[in-house]
C-alpha positions as CSV (number, residue, x, y, z in Angstrom):
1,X,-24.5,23.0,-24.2
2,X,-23.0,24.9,-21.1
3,X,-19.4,25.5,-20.4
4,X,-19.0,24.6,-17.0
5,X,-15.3,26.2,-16.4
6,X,-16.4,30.0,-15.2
7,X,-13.6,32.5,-14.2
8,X,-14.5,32.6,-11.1
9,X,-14.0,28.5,-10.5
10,X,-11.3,29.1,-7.8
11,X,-11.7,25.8,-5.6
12,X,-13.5,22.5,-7.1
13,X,-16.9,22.7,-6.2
14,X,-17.3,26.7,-7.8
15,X,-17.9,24.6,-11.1
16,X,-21.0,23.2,-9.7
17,X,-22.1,26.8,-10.1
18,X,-23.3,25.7,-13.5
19,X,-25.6,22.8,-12.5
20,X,-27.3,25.8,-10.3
21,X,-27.5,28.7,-13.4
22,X,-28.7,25.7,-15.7
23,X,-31.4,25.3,-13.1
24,X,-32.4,28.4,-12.6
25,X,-33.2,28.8,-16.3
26,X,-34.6,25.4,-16.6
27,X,-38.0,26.9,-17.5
28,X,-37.2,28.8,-20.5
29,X,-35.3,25.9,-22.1
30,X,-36.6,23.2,-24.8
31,X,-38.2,20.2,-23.3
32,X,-35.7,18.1,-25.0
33,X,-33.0,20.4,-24.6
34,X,-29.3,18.6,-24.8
35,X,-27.5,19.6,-21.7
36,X,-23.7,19.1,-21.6
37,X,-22.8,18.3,-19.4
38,X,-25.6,16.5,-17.7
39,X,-24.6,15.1,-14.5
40,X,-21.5,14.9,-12.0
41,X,-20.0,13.5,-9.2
42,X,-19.0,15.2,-5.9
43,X,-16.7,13.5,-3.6
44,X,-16.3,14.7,-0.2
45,X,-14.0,13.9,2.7
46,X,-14.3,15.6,5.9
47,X,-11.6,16.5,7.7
48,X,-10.1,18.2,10.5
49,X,-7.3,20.6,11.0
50,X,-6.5,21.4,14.7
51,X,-3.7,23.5,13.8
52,X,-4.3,25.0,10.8
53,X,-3.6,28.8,12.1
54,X,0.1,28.0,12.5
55,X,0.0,28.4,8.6
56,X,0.3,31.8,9.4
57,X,2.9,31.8,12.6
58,X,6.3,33.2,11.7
59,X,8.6,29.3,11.8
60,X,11.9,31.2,11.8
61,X,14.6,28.5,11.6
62,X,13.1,25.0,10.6
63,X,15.1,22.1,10.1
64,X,18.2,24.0,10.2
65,X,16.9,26.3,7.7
66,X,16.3,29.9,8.1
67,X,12.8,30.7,6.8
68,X,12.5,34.1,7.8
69,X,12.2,35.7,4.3
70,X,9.4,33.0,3.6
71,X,7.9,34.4,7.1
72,X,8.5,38.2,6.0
73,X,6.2,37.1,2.7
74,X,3.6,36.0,4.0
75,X,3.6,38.9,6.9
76,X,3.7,41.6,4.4
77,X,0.7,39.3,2.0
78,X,-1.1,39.4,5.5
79,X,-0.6,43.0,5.8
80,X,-1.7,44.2,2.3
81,X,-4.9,42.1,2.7
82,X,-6.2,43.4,6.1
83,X,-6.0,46.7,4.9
């Protein structure tokens, strides 16, 4: 039995990282070994996004609203990741 909800599982498809360590010690288990869970289904759509590096352009006012402090977050998240 495997626990297929690691730590690390930070987008959907990092819990497929069990199917691959449950293969990799495939060898070494009992030949009628119970594996939980033993099978799943990945759904995928692709997609496109043409302007997806606007997430990070400063908006300013939107809608009548001032954003700027949301634009001054995600400049200064910006800033302490690149360094």
């Amino acid at each position: 039995m495997g626990e297929p909800y690691f730590s690390t599982s930070l987008l959907p498809w990092h819990s497929l990282f069990f199917w691959y360590c449950r293969t990799a010690v495939a060898q070494l288990l009992h030949p009628n070994a119970t594996i939980l869970p033993h099978a799943a289904t990945l759904y995928i759509v692709a997609v496109e996004f043409r302007d997806l590096w606007r997430i990070r352009a400063p908006c300013g006012t939107c809608e009548g609203f001032d954003v700027s402090p949301m634009d001054e977050m995600i400049q200064q998240s910006l800033d302490y990741r690149e360094s």
